[in-house]
C-alpha positions in Angstrom: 148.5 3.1 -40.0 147.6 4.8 -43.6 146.2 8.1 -43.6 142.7 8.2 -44.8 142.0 9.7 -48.0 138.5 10.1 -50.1 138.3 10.1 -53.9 136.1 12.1 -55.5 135.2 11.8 -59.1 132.9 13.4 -61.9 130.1 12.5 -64.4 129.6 14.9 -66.9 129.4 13.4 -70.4 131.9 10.7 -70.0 130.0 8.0 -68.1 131.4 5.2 -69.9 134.8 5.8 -67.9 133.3 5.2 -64.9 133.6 1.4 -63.6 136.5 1.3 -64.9 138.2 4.6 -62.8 136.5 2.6 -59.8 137.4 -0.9 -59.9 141.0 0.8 -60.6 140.1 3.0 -57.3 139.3 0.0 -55.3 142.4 -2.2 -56.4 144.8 1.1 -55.2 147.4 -0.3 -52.6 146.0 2.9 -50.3 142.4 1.8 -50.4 140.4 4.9 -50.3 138.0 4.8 -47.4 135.5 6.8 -49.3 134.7 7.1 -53.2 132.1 10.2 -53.6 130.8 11.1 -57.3 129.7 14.1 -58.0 127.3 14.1 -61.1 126.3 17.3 -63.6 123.6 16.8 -65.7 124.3 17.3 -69.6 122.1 16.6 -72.6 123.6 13.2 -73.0 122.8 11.5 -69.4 119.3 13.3 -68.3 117.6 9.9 -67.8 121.4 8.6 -66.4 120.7 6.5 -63.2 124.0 5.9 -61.4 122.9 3.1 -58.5 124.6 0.2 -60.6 128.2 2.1 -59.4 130.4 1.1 -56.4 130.4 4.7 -54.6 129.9 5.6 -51.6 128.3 9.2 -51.9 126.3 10.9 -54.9 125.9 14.6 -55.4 123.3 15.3 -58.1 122.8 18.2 -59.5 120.3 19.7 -61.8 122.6 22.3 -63.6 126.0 22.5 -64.7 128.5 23.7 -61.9 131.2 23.8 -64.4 134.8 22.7 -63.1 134.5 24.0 -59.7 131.6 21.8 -58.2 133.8 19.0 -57.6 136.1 21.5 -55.0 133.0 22.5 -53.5 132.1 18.8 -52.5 135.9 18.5 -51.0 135.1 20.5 -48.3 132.7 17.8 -46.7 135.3 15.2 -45.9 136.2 13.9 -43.1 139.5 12.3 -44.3 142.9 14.4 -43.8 143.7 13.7 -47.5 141.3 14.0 -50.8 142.0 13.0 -54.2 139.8 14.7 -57.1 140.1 13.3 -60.5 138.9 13.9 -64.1 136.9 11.8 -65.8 139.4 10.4 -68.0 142.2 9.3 -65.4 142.4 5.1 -64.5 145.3 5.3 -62.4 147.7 2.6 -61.9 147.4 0.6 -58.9 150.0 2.5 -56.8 149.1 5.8 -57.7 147.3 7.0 -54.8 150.0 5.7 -52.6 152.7 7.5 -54.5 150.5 10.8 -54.1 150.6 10.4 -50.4 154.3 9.7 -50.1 154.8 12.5 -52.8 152.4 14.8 -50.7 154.3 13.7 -47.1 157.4 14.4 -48.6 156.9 17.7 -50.5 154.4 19.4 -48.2 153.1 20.1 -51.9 149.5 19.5 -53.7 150.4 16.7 -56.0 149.0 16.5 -59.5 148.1 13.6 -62.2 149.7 16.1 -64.9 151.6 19.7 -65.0 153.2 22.8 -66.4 155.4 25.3 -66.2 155.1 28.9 -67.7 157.5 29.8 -70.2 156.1 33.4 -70.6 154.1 36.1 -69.1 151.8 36.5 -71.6 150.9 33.2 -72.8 149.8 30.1 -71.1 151.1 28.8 -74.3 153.6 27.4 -75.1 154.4 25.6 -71.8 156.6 22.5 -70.5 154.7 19.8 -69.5 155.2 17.0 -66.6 153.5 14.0 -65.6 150.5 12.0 -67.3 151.2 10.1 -70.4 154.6 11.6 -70.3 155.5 9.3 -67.1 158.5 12.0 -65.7 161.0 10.1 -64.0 161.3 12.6 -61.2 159.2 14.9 -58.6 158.6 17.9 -60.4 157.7 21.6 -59.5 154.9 23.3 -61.3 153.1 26.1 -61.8 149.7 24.5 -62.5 148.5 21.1 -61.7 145.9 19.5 -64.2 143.9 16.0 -64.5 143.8 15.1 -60.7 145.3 16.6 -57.7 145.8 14.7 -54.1 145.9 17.5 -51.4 145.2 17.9 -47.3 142.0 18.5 -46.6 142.8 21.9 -45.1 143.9 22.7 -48.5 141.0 22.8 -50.1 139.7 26.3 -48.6 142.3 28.2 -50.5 140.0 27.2 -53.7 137.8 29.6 -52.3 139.8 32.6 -50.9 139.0 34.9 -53.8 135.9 34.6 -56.6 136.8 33.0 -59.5 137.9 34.2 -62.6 136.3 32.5 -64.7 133.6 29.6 -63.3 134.3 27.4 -66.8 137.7 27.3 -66.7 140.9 27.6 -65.1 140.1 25.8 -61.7 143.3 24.1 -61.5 145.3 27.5 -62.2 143.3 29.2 -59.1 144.2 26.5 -56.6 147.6 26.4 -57.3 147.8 30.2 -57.2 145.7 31.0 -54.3 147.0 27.4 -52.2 151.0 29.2 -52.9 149.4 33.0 -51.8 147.4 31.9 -48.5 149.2 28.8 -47.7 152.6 29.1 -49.2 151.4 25.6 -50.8 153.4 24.7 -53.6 152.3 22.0 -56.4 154.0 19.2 -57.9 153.6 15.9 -59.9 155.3 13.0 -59.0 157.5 10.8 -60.5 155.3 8.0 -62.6 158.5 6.2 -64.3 156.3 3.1 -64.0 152.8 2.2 -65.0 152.2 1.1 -61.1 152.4 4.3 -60.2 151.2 6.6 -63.4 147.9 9.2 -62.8 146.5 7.0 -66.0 146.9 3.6 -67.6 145.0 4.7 -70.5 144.8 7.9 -73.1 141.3 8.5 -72.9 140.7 12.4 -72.5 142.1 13.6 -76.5 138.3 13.3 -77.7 135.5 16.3 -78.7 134.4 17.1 -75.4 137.7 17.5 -73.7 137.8 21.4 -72.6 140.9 21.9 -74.0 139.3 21.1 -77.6 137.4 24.9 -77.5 139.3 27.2 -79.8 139.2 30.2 -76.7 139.8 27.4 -73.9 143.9 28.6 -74.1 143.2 32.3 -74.5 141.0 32.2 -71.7 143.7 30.4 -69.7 145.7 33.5 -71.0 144.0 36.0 -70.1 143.7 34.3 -66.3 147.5 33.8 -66.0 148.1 37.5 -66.8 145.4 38.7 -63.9 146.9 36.2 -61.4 150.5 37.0 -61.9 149.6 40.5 -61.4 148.0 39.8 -58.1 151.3 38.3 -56.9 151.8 34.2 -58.6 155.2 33.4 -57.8 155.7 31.0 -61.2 158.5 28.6 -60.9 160.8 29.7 -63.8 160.3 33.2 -62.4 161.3 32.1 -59.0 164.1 30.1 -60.7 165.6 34.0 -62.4 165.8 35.6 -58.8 
């Protein structure tokens, strides 16, 4: 039998993603037993209703939580695996399948997209893996973006130290504090097929994509410096020794 695994998604100010990401969820050859949403308000869906969606569990808030509200709900499930994703993944139909092979066979958290440091300084430039790029091949990284399919148990290294900055950078702290309490590693896996890609469709390169701020990479920056102080083991470093 499957392992059980829950999907938890976001509404923010991209709610015209949202069938879509679920019918995709609902078609995945590992059939999550639970989809969960968890829903900020914003300016742009106040007066948003969200009963018209195929979820199984809402969490609505009243403020923003920024990027780490999502983690927070993670900790409720009952599954042993759980899938978060942005708001502007549709996975292909094997995806979630590949995660949990990926995950089995790596003992790793296993993200929709990722990088690898080049520098010390910079988060900037980096290599990137996974995605749109559809790499051929499991690959180590140091950060896991877009979507990441973890254990369960995983989830409370999120929350081992405060963090460093509540707007950004959530995916950095996991995969730093998962590889400093949990000698957890992260990795994407190989999407050399539609089938299996994080996303059949480009949909995040708009205005409100984080990564469109002018400071959003000097704040990431500024984070990669602190962490690697406090002991992040990056792969190309770990590759040197």
């Amino acid at each position: 039998m499957m392992p059980l695994v829950t999907v938890i998604l976001s509404a923010w100010n991209r709610l015209q993603y949202l069938e879509a990401q679920i019918e995709s969820l609902r078609c995945q050859s590992l059939n999550p037993l639970n989809i969960w949403l968890w829903a900020d308000r914003h300016p742009l869906n106040n007066h948003k209703t969200y009963d018209y969606l195929d979820i199984d569990k809402l969490f609505l808030t009243n403020c923003g939580s920024g990027v780490y509200g999502r983690f927070s709900a993670a900790l409720l499930v009952s599954t042993e695996y759980v899938a978060i994703l942005d708001d502007d993944m549709i996975p292909g139909r094997r995806y979630l399948e590949n995660c949990l092979t990926t995950c089995v066979a790596t003992d790793a958290i296993v993200a929709a997209a990722g990088v690898q440091f080049l520098s010390s300084e910079q988060y900037l430039p980096c290599d990137r893996f996974g995605w749109t790029a559809r790499t051929a091949k499991v690959m180590p990284v140091d950060v896991g973006c877009n979507g990441w399919f973890l254990r369960k148990e995983w989830v409370k290294y999120l929350w081992m130290e405060p963090p460093y900055d509540w707007t950004n950078g959530e995916d950095m702290q996991l995969s730093f504090l998962a590889q400093k309490y949990g000698g957890i590693s992260t990795v994407t896996p190989a999407q050399a097929t539609e089938e299996f890609c994080a996303t059949t469709s480009i949909l995040g390169r708009d205005e409100v994509a984080l990564s469109s701020k002018t400071t959003h990479y000097m704040a990431r920056s500024e984070q990669l410096k602190d962490q690697l102080k406090r002991g992040w083991k990056t792969v190309k470093r770990v590759e040197l020794l």
